[in-house]
N, CA, C and O atoms as a Maestro MAE file, in Angstrom:
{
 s_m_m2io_version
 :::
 2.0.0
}

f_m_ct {
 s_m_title
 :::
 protein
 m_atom[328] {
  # First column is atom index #
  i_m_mmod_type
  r_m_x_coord
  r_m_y_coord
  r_m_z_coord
  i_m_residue_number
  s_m_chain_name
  s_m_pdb_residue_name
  s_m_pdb_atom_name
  i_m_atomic_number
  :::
  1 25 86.806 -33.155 -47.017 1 A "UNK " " N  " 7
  2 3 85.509 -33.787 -46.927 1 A "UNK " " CA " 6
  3 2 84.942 -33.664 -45.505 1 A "UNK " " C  " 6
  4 15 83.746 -33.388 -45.416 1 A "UNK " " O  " 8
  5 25 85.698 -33.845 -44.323 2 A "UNK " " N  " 7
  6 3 85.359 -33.639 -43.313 2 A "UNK " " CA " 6
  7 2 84.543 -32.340 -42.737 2 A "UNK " " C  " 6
  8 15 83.583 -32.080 -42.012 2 A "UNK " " O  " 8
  9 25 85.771 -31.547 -43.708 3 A "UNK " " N  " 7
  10 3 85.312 -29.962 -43.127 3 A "UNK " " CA " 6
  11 2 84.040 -29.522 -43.898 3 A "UNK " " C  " 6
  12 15 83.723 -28.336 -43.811 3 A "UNK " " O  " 8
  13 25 83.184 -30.469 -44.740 4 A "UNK " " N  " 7
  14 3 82.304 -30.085 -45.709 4 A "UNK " " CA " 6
  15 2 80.877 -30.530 -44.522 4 A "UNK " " C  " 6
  16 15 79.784 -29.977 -44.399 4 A "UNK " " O  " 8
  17 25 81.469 -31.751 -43.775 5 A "UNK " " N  " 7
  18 3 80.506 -32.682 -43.441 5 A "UNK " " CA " 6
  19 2 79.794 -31.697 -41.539 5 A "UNK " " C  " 6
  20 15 78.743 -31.801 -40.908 5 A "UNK " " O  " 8
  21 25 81.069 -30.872 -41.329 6 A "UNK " " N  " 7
  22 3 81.135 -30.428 -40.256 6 A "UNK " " CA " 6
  23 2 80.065 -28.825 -40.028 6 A "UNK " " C  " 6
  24 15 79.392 -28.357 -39.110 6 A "UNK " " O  " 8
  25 25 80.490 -28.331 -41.739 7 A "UNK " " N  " 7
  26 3 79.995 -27.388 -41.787 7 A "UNK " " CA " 6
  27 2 78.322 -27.092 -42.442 7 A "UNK " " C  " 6
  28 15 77.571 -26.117 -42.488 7 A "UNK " " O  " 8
  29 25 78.257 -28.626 -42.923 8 A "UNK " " N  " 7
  30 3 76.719 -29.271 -43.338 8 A "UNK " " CA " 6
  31 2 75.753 -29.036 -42.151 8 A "UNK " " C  " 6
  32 15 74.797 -28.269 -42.043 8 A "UNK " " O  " 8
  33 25 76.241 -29.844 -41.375 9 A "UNK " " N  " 7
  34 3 75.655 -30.272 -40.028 9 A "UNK " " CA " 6
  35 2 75.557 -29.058 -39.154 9 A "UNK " " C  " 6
  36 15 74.431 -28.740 -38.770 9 A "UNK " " O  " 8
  37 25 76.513 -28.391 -38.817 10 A "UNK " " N  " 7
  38 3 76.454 -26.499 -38.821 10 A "UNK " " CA " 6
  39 2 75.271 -25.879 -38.851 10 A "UNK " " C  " 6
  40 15 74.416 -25.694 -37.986 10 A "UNK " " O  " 8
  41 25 75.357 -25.574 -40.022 11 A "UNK " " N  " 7
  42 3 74.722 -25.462 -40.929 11 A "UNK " " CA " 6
  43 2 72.407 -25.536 -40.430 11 A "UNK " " C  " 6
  44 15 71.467 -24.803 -40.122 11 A "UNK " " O  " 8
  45 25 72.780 -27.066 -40.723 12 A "UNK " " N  " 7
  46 3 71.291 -27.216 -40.250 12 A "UNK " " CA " 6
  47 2 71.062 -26.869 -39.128 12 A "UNK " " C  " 6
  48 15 70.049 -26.214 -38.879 12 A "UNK " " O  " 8
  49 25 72.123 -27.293 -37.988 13 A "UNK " " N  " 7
  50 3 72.070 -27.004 -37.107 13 A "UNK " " CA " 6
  51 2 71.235 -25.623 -36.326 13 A "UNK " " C  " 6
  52 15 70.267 -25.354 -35.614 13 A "UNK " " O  " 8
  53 25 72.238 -25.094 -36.946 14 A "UNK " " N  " 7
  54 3 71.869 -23.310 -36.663 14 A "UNK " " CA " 6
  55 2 70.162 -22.860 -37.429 14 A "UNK " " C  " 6
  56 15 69.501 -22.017 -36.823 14 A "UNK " " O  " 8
  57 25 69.737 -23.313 -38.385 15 A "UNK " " N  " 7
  58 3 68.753 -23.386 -39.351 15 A "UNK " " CA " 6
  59 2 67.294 -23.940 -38.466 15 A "UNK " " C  " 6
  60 15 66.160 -23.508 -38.674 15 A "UNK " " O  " 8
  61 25 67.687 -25.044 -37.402 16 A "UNK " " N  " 7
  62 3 66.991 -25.971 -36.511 16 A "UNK " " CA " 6
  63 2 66.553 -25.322 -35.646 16 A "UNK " " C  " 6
  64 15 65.364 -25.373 -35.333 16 A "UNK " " O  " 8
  65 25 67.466 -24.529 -35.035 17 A "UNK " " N  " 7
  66 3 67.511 -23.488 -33.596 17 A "UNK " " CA " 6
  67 2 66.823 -22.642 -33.874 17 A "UNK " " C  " 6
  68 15 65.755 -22.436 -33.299 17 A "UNK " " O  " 8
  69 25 67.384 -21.783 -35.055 18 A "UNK " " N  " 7
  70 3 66.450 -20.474 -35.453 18 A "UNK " " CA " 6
  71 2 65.045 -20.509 -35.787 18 A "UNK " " C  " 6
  72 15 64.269 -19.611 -35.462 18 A "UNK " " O  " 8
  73 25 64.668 -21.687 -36.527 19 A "UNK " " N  " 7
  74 3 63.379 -21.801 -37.581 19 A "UNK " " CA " 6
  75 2 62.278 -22.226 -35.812 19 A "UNK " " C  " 6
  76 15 61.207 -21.707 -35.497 19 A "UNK " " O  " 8
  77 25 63.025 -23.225 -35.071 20 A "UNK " " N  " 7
  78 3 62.550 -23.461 -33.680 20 A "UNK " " CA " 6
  79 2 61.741 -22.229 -32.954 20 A "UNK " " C  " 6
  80 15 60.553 -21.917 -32.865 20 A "UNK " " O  " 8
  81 25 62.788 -21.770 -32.554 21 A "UNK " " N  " 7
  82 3 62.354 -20.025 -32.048 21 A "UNK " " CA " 6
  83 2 61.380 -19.046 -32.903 21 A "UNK " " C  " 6
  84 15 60.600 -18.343 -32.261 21 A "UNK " " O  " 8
  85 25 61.387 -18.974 -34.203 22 A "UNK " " N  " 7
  86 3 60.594 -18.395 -35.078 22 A "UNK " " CA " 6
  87 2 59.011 -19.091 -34.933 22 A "UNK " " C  " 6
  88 15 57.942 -18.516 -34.729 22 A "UNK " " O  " 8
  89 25 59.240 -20.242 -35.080 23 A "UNK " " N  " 7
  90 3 58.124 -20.849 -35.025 23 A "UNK " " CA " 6
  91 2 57.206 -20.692 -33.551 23 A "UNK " " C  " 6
  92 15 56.047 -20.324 -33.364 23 A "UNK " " O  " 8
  93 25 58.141 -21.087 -32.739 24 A "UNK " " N  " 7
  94 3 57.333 -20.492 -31.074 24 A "UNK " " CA " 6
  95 2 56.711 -19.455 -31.036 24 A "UNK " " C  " 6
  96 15 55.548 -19.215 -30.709 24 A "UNK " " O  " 8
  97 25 57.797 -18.623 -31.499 25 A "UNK " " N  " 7
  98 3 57.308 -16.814 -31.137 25 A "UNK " " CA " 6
  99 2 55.842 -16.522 -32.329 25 A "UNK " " C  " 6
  100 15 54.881 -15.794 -32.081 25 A "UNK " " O  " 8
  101 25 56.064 -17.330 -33.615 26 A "UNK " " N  " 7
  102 3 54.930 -16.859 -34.630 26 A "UNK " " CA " 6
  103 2 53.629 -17.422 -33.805 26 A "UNK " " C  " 6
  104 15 52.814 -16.758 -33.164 26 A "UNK " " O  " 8
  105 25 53.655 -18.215 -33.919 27 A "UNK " " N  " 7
  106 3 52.534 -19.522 -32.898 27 A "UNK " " CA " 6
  107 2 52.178 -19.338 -31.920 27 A "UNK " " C  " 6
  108 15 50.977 -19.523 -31.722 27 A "UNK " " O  " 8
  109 25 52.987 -18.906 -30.872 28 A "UNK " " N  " 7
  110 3 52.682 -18.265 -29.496 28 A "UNK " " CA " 6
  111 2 51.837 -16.963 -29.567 28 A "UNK " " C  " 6
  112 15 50.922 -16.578 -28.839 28 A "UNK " " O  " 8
  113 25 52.429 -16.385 -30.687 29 A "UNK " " N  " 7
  114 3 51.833 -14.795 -30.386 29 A "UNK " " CA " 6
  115 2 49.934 -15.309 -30.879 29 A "UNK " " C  " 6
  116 15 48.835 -14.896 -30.511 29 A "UNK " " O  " 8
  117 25 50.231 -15.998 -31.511 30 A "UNK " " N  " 7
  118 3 48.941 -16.155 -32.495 30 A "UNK " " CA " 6
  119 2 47.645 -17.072 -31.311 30 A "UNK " " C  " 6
  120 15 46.421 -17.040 -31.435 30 A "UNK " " O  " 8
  121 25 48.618 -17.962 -30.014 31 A "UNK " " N  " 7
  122 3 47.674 -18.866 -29.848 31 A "UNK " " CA " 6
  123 2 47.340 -18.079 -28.160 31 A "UNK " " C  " 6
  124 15 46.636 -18.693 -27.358 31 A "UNK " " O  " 8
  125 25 47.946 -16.674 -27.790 32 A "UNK " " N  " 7
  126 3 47.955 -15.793 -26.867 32 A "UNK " " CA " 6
  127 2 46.454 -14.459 -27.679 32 A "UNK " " C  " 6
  128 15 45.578 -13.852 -27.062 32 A "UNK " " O  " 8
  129 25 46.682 -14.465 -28.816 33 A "UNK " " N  " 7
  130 3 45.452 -13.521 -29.273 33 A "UNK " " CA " 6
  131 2 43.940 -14.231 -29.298 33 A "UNK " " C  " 6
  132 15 42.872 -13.805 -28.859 33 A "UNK " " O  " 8
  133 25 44.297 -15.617 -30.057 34 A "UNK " " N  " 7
  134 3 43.218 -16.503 -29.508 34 A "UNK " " CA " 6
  135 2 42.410 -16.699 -28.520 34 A "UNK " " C  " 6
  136 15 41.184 -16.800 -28.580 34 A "UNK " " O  " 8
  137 25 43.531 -16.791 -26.994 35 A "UNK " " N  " 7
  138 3 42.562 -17.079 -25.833 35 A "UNK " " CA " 6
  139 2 42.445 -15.911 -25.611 35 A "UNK " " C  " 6
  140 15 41.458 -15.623 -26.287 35 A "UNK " " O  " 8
  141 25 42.871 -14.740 -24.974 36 A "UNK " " N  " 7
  142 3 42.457 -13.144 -25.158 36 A "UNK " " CA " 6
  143 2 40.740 -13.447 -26.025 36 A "UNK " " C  " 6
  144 15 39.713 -13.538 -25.353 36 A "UNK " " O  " 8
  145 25 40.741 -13.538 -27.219 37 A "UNK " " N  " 7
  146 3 39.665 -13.222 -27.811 37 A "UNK " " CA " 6
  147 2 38.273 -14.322 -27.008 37 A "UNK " " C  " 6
  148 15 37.116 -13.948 -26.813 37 A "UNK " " O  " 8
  149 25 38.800 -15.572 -26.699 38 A "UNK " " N  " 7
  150 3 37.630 -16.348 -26.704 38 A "UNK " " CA " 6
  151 2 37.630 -15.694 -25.190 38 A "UNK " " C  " 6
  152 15 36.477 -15.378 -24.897 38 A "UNK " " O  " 8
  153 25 38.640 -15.372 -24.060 39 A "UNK " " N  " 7
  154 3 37.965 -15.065 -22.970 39 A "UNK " " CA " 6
  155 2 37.195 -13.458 -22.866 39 A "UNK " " C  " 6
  156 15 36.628 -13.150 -21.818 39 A "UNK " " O  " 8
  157 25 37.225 -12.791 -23.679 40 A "UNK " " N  " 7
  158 3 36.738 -11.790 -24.210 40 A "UNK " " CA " 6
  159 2 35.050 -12.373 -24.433 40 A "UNK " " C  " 6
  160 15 34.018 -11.884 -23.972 40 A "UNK " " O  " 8
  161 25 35.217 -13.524 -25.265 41 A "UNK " " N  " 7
  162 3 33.619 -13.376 -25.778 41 A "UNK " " CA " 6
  163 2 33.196 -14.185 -24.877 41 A "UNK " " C  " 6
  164 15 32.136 -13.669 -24.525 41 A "UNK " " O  " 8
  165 25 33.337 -15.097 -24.292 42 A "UNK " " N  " 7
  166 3 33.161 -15.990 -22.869 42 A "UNK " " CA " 6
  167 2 32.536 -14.733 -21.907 42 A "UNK " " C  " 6
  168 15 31.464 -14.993 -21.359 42 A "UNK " " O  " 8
  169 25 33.083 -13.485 -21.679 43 A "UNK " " N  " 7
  170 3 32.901 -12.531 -20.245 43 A "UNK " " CA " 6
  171 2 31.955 -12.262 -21.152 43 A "UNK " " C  " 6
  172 15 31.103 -13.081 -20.807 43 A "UNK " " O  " 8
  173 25 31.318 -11.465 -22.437 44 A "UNK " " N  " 7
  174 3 30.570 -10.867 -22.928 44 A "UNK " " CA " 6
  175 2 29.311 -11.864 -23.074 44 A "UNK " " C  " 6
  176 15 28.190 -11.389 -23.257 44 A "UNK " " O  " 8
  177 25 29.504 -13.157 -22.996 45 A "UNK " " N  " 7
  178 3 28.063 -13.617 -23.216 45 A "UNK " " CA " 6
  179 2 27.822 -13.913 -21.909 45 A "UNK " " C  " 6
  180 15 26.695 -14.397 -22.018 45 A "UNK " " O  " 8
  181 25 28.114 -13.969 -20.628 46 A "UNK " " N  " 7
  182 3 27.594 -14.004 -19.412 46 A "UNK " " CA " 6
  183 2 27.180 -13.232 -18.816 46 A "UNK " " C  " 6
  184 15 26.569 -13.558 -17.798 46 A "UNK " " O  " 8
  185 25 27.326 -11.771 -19.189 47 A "UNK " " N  " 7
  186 3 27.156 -10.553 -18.989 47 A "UNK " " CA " 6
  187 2 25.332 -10.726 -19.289 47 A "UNK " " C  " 6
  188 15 25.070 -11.047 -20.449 47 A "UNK " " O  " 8
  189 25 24.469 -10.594 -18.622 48 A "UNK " " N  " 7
  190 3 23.337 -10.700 -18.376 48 A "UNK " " CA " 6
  191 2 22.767 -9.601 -19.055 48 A "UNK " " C  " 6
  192 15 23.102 -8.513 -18.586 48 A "UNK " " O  " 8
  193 25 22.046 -9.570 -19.970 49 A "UNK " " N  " 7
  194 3 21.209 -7.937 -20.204 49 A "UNK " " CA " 6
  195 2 19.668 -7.906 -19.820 49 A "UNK " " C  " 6
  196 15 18.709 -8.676 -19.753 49 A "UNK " " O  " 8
  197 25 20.004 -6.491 -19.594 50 A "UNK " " N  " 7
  198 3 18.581 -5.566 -18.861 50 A "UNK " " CA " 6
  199 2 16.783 -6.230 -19.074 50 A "UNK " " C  " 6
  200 15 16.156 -6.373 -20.124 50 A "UNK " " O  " 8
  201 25 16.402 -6.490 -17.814 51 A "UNK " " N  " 7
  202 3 15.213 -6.585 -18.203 51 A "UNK " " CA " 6
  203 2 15.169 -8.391 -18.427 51 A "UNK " " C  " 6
  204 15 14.104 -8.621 -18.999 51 A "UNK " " O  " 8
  205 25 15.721 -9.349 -18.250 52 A "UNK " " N  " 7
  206 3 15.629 -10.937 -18.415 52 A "UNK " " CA " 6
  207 2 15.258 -11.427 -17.685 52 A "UNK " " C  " 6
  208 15 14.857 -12.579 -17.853 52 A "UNK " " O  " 8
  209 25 15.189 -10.682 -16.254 53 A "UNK " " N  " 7
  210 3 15.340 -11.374 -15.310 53 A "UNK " " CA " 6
  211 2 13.446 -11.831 -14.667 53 A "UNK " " C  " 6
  212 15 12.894 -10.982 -13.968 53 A "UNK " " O  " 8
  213 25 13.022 -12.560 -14.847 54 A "UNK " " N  " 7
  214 3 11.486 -12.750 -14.260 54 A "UNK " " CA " 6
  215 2 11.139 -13.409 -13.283 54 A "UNK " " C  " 6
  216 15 11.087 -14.614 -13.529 54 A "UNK " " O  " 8
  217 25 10.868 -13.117 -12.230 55 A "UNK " " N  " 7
  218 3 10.335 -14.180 -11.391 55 A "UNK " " CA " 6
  219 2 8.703 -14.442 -10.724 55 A "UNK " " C  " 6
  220 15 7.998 -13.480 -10.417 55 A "UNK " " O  " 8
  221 25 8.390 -15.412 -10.612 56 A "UNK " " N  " 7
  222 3 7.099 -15.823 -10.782 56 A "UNK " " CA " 6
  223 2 6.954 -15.790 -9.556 56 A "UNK " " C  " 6
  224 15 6.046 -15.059 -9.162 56 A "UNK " " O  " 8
  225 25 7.578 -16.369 -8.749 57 A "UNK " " N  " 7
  226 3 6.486 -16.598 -7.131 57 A "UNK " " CA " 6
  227 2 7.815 -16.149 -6.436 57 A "UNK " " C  " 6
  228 15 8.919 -16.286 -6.962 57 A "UNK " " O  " 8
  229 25 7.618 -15.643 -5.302 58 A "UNK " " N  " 7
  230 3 8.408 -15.789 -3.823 58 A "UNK " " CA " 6
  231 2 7.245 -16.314 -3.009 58 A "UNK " " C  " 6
  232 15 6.040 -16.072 -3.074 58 A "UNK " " O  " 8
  233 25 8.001 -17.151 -2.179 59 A "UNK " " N  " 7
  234 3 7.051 -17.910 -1.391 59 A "UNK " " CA " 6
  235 2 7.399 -17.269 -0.054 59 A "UNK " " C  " 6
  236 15 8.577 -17.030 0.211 59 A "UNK " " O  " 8
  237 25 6.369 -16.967 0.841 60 A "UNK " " N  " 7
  238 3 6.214 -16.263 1.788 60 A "UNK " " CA " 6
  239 2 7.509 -16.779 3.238 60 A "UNK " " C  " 6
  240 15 8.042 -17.887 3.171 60 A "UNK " " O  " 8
  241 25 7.701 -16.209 3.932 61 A "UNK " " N  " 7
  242 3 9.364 -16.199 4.882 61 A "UNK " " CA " 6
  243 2 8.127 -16.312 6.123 61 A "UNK " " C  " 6
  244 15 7.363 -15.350 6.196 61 A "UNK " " O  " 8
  245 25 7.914 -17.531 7.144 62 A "UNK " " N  " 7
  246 3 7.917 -17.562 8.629 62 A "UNK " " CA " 6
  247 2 8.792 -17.089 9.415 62 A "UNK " " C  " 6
  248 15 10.019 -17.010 9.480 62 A "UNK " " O  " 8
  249 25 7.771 -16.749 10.081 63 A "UNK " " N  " 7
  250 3 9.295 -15.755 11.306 63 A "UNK " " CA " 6
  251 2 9.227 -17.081 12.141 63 A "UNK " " C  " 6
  252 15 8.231 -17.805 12.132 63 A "UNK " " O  " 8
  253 25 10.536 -17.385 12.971 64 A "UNK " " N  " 7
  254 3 10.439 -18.328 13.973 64 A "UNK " " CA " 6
  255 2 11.054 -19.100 13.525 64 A "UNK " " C  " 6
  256 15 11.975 -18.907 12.732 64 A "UNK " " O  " 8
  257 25 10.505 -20.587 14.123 65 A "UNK " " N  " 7
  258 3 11.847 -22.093 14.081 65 A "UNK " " CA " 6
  259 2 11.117 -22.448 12.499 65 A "UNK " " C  " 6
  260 15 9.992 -22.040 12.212 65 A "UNK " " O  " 8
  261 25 11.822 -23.127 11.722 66 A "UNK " " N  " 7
  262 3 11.643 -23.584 10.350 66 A "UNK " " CA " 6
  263 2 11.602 -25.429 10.535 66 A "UNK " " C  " 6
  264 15 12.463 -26.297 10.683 66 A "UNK " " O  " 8
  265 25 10.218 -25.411 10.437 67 A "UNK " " N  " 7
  266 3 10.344 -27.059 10.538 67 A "UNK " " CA " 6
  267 2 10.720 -27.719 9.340 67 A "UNK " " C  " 6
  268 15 10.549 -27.146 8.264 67 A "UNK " " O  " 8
  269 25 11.158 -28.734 9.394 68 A "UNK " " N  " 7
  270 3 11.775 -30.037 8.114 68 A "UNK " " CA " 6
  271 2 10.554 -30.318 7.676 68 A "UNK " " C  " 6
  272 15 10.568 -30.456 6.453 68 A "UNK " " O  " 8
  273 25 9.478 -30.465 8.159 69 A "UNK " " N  " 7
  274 3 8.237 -31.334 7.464 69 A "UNK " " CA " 6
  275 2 7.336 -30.576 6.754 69 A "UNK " " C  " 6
  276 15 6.389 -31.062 6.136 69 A "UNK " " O  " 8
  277 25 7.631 -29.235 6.827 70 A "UNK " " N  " 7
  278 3 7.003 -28.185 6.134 70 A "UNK " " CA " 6
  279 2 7.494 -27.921 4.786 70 A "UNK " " C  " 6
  280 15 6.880 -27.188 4.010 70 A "UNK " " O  " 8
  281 25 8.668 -28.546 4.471 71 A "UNK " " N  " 7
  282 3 9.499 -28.057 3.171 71 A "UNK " " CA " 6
  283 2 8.590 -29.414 2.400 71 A "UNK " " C  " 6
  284 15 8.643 -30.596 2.738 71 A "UNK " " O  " 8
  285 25 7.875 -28.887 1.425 72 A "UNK " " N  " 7
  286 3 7.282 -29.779 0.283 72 A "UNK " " CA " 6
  287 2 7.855 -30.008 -0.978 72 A "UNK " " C  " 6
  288 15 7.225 -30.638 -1.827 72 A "UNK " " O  " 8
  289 25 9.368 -29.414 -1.270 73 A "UNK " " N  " 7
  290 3 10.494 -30.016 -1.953 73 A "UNK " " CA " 6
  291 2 10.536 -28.702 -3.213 73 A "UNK " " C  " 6
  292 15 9.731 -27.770 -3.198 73 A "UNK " " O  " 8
  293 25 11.457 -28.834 -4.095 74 A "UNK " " N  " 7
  294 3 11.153 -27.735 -4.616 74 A "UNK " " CA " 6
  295 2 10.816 -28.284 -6.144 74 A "UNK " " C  " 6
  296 15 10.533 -29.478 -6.237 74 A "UNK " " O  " 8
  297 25 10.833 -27.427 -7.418 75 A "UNK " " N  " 7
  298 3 10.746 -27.754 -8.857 75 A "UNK " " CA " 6
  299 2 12.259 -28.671 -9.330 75 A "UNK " " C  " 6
  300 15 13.361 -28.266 -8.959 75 A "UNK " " O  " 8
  301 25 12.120 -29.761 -10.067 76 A "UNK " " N  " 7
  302 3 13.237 -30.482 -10.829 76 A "UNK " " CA " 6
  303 2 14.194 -29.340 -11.655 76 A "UNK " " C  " 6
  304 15 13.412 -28.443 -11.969 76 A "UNK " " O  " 8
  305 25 15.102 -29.114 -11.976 77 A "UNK " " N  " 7
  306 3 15.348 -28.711 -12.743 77 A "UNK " " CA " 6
  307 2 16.350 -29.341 -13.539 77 A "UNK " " C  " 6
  308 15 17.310 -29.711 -12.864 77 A "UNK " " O  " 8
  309 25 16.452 -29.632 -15.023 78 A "UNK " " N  " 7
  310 3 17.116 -30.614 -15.275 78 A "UNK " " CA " 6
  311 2 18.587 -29.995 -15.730 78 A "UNK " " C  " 6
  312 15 18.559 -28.922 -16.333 78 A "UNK " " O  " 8
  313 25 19.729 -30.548 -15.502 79 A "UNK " " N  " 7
  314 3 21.135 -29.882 -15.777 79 A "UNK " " CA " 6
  315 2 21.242 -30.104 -17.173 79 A "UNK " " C  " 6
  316 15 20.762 -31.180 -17.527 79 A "UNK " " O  " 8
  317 25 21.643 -29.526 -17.910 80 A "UNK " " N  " 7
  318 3 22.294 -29.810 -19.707 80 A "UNK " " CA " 6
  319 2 23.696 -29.763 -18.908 80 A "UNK " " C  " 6
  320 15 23.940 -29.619 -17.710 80 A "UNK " " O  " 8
  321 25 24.488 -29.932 -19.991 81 A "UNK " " N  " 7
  322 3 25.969 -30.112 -19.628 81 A "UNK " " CA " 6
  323 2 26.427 -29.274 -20.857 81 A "UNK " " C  " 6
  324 15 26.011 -29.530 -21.987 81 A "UNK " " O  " 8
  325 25 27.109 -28.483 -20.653 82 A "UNK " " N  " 7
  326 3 27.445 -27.606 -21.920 82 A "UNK " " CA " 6
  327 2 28.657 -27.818 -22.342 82 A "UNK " " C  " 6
  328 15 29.083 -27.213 -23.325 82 A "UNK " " O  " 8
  :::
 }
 m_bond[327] {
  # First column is bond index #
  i_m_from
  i_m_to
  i_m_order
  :::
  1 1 2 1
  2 2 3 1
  3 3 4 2
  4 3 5 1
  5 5 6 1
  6 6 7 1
  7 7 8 2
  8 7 9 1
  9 9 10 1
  10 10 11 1
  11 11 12 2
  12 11 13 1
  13 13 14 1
  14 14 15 1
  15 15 16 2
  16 15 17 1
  17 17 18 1
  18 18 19 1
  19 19 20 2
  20 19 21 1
  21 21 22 1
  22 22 23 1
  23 23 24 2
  24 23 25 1
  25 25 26 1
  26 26 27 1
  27 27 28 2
  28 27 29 1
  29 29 30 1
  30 30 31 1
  31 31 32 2
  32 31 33 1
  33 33 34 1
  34 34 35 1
  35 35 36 2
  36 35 37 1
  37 37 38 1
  38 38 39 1
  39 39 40 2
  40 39 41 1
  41 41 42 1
  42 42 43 1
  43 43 44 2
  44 43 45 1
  45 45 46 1
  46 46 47 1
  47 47 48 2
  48 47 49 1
  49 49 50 1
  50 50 51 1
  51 51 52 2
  52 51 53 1
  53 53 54 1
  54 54 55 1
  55 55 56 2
  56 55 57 1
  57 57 58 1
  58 58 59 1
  59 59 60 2
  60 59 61 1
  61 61 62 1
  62 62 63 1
  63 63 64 2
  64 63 65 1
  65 65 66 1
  66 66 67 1
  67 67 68 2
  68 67 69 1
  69 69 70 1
  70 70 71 1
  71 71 72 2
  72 71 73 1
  73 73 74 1
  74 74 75 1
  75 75 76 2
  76 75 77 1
  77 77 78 1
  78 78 79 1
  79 79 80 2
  80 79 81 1
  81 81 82 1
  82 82 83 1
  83 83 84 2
  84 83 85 1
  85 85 86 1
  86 86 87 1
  87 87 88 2
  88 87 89 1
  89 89 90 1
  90 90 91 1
  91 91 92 2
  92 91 93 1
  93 93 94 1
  94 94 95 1
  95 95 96 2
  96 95 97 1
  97 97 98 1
  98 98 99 1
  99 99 100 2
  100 99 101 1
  101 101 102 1
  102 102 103 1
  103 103 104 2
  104 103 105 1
  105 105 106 1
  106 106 107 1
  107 107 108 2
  108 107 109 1
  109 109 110 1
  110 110 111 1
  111 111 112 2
  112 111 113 1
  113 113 114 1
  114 114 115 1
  115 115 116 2
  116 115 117 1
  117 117 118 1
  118 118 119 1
  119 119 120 2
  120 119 121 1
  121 121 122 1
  122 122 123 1
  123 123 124 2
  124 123 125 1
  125 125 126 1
  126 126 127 1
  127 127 128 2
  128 127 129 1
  129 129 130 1
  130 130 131 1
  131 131 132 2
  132 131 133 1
  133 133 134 1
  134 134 135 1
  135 135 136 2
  136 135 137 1
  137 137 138 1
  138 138 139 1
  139 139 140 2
  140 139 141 1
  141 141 142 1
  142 142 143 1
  143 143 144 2
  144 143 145 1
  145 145 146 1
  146 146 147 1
  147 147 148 2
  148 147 149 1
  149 149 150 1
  150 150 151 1
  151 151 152 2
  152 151 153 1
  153 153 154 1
  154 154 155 1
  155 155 156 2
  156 155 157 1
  157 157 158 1
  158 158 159 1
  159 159 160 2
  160 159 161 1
  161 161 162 1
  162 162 163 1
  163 163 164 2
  164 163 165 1
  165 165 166 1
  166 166 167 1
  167 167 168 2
  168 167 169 1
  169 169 170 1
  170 170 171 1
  171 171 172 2
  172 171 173 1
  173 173 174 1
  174 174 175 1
  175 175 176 2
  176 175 177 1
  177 177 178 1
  178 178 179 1
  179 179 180 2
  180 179 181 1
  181 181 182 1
  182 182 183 1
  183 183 184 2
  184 183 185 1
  185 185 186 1
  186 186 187 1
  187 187 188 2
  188 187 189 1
  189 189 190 1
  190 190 191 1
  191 191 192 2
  192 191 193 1
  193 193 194 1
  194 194 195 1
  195 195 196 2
  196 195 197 1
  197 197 198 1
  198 198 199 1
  199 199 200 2
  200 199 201 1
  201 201 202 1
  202 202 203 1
  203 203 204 2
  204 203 205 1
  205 205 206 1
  206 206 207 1
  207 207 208 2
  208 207 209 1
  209 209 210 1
  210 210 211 1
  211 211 212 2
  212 211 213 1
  213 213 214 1
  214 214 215 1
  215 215 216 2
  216 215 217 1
  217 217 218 1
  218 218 219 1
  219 219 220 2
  220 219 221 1
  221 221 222 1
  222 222 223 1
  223 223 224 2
  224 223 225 1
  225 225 226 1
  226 226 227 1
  227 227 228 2
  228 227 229 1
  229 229 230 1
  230 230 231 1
  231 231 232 2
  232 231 233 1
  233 233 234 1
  234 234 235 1
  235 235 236 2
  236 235 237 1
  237 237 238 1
  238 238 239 1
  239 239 240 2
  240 239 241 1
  241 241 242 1
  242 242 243 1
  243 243 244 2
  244 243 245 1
  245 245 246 1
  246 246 247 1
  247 247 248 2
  248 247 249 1
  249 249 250 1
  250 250 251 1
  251 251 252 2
  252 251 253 1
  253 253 254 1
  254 254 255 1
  255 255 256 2
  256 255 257 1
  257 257 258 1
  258 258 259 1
  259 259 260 2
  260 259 261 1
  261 261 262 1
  262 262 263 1
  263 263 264 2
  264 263 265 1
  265 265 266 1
  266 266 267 1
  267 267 268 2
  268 267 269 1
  269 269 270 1
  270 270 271 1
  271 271 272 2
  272 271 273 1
  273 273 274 1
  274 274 275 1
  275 275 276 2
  276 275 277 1
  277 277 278 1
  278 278 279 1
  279 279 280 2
  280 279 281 1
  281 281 282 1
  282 282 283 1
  283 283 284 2
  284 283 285 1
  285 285 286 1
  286 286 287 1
  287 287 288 2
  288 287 289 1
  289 289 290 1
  290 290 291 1
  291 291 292 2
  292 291 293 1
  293 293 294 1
  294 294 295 1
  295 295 296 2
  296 295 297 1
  297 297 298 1
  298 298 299 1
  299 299 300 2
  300 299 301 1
  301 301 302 1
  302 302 303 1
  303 303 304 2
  304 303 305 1
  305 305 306 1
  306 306 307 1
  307 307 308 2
  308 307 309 1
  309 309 310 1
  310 310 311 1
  311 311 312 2
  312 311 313 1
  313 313 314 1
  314 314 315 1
  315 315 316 2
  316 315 317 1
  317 317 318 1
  318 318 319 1
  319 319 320 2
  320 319 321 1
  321 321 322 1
  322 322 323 1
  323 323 324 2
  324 323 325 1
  325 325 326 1
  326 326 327 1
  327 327 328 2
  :::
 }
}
C-alpha cells in the first residue's frame, strides 16, 4: 500500500512539473508574438504619412534681445489622455 501511495504521488508529481513547463513555453511563445505584433502596429501608426503636415502661420524671428513683455502667450491646446 505504501509503495502504491509513493508511486501515486510520483506520479502527479512528475505530471505537475511537466504540464508546468508545457504550459510556460505554450503561453510564453504565444504572449512574446502578441507584444511583437502590438509593437509592430504601435511603430506603424506613428509613422506619419506624406503630405499631413500644415502649418498656418510662422510668426516672424527679431534679431536681437527678446523681451518677456512682448510674448502675448500662445493658443490653448487641450491634452486628451489616450
Amino acid at each position: 500500500m505504501l509503495k502504491f501511495i509513493v508511486i501515486f504521488f510520483l506520479f502527479f508529481w512528475i505530471v505537475f512539473k511537466l504540464g508546468g513547463f508545457l504550459v510556460r513555453m505554450f503561453f510564453g511563445n504565444m504572449a512574446n508574438q502578441s507584444r511583437q505584433n502590438t509593437t509592430q502596429q504601435n511603430y506603424q501608426q506613428r509613422q506619419p504619412s506624406e503630405g499631413n503636415v500644415h502649418i498656418d502661420y510662422v510668426p516672424k524671428q527679431k534679431k536681437g534681445k527678446v523681451d518677456k513683455h512682448d510674448f502675448k502667450g500662445g493658443d490653448y491646446v487641450d491634452y486628451e489622455e489616450v
